[in-house]
VOTIRO-489852 format. One line per 4 residues: number of its first residue (from 0); for each residue x, y negated, z of C-alpha. Coordinates in nm, 3 decimals, padded with zeros to 5 digits. Example, Ala and Ser with C-alpha at 12.3 -4.5 7.8 and 13.67 -1.06 7.14 Angstrom:
! VOTIRO-489852
0> 01.230/00.450/00.780  01.367/00.106/00.714 $
This chain:
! VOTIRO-489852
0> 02.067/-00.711/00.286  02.016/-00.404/00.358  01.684/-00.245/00.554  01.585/00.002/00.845 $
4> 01.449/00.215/00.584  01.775/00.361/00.397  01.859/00.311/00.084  01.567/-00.016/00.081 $
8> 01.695/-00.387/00.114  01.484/-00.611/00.239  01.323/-00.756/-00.082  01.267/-00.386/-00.231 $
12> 01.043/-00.335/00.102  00.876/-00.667/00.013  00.837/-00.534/-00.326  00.669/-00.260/-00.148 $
16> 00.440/-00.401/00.000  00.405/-00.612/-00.312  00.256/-00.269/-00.473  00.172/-00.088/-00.154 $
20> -00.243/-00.135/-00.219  -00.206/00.075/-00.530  -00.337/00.392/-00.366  -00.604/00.204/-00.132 $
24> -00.730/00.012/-00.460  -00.748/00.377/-00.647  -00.900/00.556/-00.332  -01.169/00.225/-00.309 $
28> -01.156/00.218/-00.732  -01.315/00.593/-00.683  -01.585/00.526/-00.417  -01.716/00.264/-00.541 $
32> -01.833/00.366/-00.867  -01.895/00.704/-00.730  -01.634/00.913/-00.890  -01.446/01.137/-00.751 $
36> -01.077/01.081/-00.642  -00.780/01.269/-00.862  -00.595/01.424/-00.551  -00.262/01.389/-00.765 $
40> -00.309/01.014/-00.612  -00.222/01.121/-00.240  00.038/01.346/-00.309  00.368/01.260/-00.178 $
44> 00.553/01.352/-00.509  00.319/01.126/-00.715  00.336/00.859/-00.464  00.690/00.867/-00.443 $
48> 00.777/00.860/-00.822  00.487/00.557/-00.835  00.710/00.388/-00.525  01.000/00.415/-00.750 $
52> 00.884/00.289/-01.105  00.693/00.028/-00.934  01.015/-00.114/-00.711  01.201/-00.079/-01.062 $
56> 00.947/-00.295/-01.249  00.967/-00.562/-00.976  01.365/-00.564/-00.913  01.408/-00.927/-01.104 $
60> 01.111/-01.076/-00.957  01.226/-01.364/-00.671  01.071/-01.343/-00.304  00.836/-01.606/-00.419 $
64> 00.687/-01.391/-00.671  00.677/-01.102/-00.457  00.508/-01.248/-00.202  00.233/-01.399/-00.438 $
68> 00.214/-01.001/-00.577  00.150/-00.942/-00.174  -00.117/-01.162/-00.130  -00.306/-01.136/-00.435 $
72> -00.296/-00.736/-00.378  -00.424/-00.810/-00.080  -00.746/-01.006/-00.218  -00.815/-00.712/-00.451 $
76> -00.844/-00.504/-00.206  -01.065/-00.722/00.013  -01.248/-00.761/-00.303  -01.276/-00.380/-00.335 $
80> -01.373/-00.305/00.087  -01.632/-00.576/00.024  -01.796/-00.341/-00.198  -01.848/-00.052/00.051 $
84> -02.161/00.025/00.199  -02.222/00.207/00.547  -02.333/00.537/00.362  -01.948/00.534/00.281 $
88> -01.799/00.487/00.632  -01.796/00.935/00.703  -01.757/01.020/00.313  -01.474/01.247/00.249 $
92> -01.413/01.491/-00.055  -01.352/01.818/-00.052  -00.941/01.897/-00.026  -00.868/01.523/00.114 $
96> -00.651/01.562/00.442  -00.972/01.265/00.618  -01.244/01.055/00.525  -01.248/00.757/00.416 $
100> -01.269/00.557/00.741  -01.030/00.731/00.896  -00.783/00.680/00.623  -00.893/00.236/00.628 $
104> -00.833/00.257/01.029  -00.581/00.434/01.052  -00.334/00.544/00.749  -00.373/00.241/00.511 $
108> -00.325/-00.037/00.799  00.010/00.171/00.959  00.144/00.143/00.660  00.195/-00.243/00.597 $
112> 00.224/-00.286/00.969  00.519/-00.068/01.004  00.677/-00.229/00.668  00.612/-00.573/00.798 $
116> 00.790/-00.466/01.141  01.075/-00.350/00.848  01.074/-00.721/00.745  01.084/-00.907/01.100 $
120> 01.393/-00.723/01.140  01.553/-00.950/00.878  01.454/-01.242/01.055  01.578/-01.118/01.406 $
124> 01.946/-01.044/01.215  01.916/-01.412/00.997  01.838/-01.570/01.372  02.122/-01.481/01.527 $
């Protein structure tokens, strides 16, 4: 069926979020071993063309597998924010548009929560 976001069904925003730690996990990937980030990585272009490859890659999978991709995504990058220390909480890098903790409270979280909202819509339209 098709989504609120157009042009997305439902299971290409699950395959979304299915993929949608890739730029957290790079962003993380960089501060923890103390390299700096490749700005290319929060471009919209770049993120946009990775959306698309990545939704491509996953567009035989079944909702089952999908939703294992979503939570084992989400482990990694528990795995990875386990890792920080609280000399990282104000560390930005020169040319970012914010630091790093404002990007984990606010940017990174909106993100899932406003695809999940996506997804309870498909519920709400299966329920009636």
């Amino acid at each position: 069926m098709p989504s609120p976001l157009e042009g997305w069904t439902y299971k290409d925003v699950l395959a979304h979020l299915a993929t949608g730690d890739w730029v957290c996990q790079t962003i993380l990937h960089s501060v923890v071993t103390n390299k700096p980030l490749d700005l290319a990585v929060i471009n919209l272009d770049y993120i946009n063309a990775g959306n698309a490859r990545l939704l491509a890659e996953r567009k035989e999978r079944s909702v089952e597998e999908l939703v294992a991709e979503v939570e084992a995504e989400g482990e990694e990058t528990q795995e990875l924010l386990a890792q920080l220390n609280e000399g990282d909480e104000g560390r930005t890098q020169e040319g970012a548009p914010m630091s790093l903790s404002q990007y984990l409270r606010d940017a990174f979280p909106a993100h899932d929560r406003d695809h999940v909202a996506h997804l309870r819509t498909a519920l709400d339209n299966l329920m009636l």
